[in-house]
N, C-alpha and C positions, 0 to 999 in steps of 0.2 A: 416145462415152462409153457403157460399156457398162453396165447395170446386174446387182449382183450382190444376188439374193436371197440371204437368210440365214436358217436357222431358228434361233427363238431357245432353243429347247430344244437345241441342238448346240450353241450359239453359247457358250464356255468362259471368255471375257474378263474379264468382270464375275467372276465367281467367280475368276479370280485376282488380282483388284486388292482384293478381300474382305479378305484379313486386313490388308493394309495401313491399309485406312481404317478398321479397325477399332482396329489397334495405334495411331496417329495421331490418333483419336477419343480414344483411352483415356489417352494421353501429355495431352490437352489437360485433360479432366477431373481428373488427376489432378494438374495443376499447379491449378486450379482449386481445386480442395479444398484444397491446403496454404497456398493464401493467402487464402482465408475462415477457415480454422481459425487463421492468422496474427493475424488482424484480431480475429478473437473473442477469442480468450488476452487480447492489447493491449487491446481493451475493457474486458476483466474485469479486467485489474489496475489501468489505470483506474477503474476502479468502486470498486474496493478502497480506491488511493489517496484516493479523495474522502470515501470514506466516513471513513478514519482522519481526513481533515484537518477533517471534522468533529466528530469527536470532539473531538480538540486545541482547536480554537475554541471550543468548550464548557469544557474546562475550563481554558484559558491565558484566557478572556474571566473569567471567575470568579477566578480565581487575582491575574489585573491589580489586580481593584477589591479584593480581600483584602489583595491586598501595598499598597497606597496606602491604606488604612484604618489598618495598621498590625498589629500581635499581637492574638490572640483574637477573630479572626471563624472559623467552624468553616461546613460546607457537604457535602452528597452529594449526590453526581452519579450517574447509571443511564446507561453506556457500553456500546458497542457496538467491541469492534475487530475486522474484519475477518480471516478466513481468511488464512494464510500472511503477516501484519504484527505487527511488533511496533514498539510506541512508546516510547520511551524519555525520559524528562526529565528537565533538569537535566544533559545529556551533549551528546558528538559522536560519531560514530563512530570507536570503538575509539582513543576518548580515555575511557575513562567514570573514570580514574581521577585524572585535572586537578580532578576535584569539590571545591570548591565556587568555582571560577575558571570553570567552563563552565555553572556552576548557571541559568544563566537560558536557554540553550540546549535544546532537545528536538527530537528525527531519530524518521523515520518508517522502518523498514527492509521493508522488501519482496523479494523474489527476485531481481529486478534494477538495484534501487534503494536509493539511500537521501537520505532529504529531508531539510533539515537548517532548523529556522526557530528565529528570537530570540527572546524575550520580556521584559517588563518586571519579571516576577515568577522569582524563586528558585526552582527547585523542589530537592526532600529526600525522601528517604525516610522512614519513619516515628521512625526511630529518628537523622537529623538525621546521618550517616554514608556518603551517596552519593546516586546518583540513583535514580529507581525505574524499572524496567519493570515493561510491561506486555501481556502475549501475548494471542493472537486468544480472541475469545468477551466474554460478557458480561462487564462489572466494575461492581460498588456501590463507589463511593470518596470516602471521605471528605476531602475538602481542608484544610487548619487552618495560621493565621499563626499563628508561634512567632516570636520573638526568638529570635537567637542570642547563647551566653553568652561565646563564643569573639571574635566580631569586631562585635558590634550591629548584623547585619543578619538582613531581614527573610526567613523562608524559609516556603513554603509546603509544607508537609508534605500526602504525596498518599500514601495505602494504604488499602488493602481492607479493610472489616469484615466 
């Protein structure tokens, strides 16, 4: 066995196997980062979602013990709905004109979503003619049981002052 010195200032290997593990490195990072940035997005519209669903429970929890009280209990609510969500009550998705047959229904729509829950209370809009939405950002909303004069049910009228 013979032994072969090498200097390693001549020695040219390693500097051609260089761009490789370096391109190989960079493929690895870069899948790396599209599925953290993955998880994040998903997070945050998760975030989004709970946030609306607490909204809705705030005011379908208030709305319940109004409509089983019966007409003329009146209420304001200080909401929050989330960036890129809109809430809609009293509807389905892109049924909003079945109202007042889908009235106790309200959907949560989001970018890739949309959530659909029952409820025991009617919802109306102010003027007792469909359902109401309501888009991202703050809302002051007044809640109010009315009788209806059309079929003697109970609806919660939900709009902005």
């Amino acid at each position: 066995m013979v032994l072969v010195r090498r200097n390693l200032l001549d020695d040219e290997r390693a500097a051609d196997a260089l761009p490789m593990k370096f391109a190989a490195a960079s493929i690895v990072l870069l899948i790396l980062i599209v599925l953290a940035s993955t998880a994040v997005s998903s997070l945050l519209e998760e975030k989004s979602i709970h946030d609306c669903e607490t909204a809705i429970l705030e005011i379908d929890s208030n709305a319940k013990l109004m409509s089983a009280n019966g007409a003329g209990s009146k209420i304001t609510l200080d909401i929050n709905i989330p960036k890129k969500t809109l809430l809609v009550l009293g509807a389905v998705p892109d049924q909003e004109a079945l109202w007042p047959v889908d009235a106790n229904n309200y959907f949560i729509h989001t970018n890739s979503r949309d959530i659909i829950g029952q409820s025991l209370a009617s919802y109306s809009n102010k003027n007792l003619t469909g359902p109401i939405s309501l888009g991202p950002g703050p809302h002051l909303l007044t809640l109010e049981s009315v009788k209806s004069s059309t079929n003697n049910r109970i609806f919660v009228k939900v709009y902005e002052i």
